[in-house]
N, C-alpha and C positions, 0 to 999 in steps of 0.2 A: 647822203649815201656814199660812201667809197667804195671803189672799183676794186678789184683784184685778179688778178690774171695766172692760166695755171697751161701747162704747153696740152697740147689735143694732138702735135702729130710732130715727129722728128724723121729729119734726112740725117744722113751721118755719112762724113765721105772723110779720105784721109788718100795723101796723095794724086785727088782725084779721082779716086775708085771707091765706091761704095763700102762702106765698114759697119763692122755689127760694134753695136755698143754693150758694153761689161753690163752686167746685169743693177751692179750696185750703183750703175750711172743712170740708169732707166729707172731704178726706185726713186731716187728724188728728181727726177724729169717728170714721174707721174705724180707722185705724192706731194712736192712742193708748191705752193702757192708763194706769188710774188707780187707786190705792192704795186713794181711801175713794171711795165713793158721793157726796162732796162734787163731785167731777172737776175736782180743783184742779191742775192736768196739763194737762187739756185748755183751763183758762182762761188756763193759764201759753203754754201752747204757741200759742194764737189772738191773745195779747196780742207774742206774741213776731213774728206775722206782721204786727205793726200795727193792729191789731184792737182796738177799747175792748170789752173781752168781763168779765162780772162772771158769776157763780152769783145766781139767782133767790133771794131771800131766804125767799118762800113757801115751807111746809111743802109735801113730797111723800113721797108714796109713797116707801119704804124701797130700790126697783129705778128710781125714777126722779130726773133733776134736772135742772132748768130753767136754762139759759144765754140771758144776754144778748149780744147782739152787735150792735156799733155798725156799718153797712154804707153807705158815701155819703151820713152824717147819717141816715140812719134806722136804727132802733132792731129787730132780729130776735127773737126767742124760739124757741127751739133746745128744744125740749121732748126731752131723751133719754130714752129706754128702759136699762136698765141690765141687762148679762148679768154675773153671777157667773163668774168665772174660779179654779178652784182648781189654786195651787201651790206643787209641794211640796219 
């Protein structure tokens, strides 16, 4: 059986203040499924909409990972939640 992982809940701050995320960055935060807990999927898929988007190099929680995103010259963190998906 492989695992698969897909986000269930995002923070979004930028500067330190809470930030609404673009709509078309919330489409594949919801829609994407990703392989490892890395969410190298979802950074491929944000980079592909134009988007400077990297993985948070800071350690996390095993169910979570931190995305960057480049938005009109400022800089977002994309804090996911990560739901386990099993299939078989």
């Amino acid at each position: 059986m492989k695992q698969q992982y897909r986000v269930s809940v995002v923070l979004a701050s930028s500067l330190g203040q809470s930030a609404e995320v673009p709509r078309d960055i919330m489409a594949v935060l919801k829609n994407q499924h990703c392989s490892t807990p890395f969410a190298p999927e979802i950074v491929a898929a944000l980079s592909g909409l134009g988007y400077v988007a990297r993985r948070e190099q800071e350690p996390s929680p095993a169910n979570q990972v931190g995305i960057w995103v480049t938005i009109n010259a400022q800089s977002m963190l994309l804090q996911c939640e990560l739901e386990v998906l099993a299939l078989h």
